[in-house]
C-alpha positions in Angstrom: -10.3 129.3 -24.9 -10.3 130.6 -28.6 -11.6 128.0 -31.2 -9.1 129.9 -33.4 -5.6 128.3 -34.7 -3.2 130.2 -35.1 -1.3 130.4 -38.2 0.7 133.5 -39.5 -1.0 134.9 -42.5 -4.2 132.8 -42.3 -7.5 133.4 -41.0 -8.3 130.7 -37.3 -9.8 127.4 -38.6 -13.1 126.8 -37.5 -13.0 123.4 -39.2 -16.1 120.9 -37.3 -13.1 117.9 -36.8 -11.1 121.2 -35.3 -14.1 122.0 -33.1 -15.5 118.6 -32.1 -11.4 117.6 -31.0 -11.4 121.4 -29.0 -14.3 120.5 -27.4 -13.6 116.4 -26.5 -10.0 118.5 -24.9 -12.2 121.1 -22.7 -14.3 118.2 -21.6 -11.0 116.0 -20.7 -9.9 119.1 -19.2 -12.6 120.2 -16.9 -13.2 116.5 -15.8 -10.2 116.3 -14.6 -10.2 119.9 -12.5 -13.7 119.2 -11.1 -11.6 117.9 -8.0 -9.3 120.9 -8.0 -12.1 123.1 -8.1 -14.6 121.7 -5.9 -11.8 121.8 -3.2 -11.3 125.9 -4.1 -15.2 126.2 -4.6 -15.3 127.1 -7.7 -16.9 124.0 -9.2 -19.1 126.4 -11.4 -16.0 126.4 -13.8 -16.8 122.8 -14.3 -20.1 123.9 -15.7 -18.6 126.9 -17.6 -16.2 124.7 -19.3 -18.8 122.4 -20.1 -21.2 124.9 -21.7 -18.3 126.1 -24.0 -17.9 122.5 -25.4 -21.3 122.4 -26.4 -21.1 125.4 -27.6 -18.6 124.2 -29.6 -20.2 121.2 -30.9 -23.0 123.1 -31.6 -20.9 125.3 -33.9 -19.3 122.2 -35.6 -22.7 121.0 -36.8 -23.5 124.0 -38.7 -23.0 123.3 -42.1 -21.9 126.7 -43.9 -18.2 128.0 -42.4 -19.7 131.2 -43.3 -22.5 130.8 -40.7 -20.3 129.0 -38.2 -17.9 131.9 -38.3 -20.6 134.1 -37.2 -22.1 131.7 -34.2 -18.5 131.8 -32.8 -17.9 135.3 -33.1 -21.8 135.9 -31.7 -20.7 133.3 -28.7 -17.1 135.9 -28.0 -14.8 133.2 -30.1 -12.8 134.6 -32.7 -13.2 133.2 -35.6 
């Protein structure tokens, strides 16, 4: 998953409503796979998943875009 939106011409938003909404989504999302993958054994993607939304709220809390451009990036998001 990319925190990036695309828009022709324009740099990805990184906005924190943007993130906090991505990451509320990838939560919805994995909660409803944990099922999916438990049956496949591959409930680890459950935890994945969840570690990227806090990663993502983590990144919405920083205060300079500047600096919150450069925690996704460091964290393989392009931003």
């Amino acid at each position: 998953m990319s925190a990036a939106q695309s828009k022709p011409g324009r740099r990805p938003t990184v906005s924190a409503e943007w993130l906090e909404s991505a990451a509320a989504e990838l939560e919805s999302s994995a909660e409803g796979s944990l099922p999916t993958w438990v049956i496949l054994g591959q409930a680890h993607r459950y935890c994945e998943d969840l570690g990227k939304a806090a990663m993502l709220r983590k990144a919405a809390g920083i205060k300079s875009v500047a600096d919150r451009r450069e925690f996704l990036r460091a964290n393989g998001v392009e931003a």
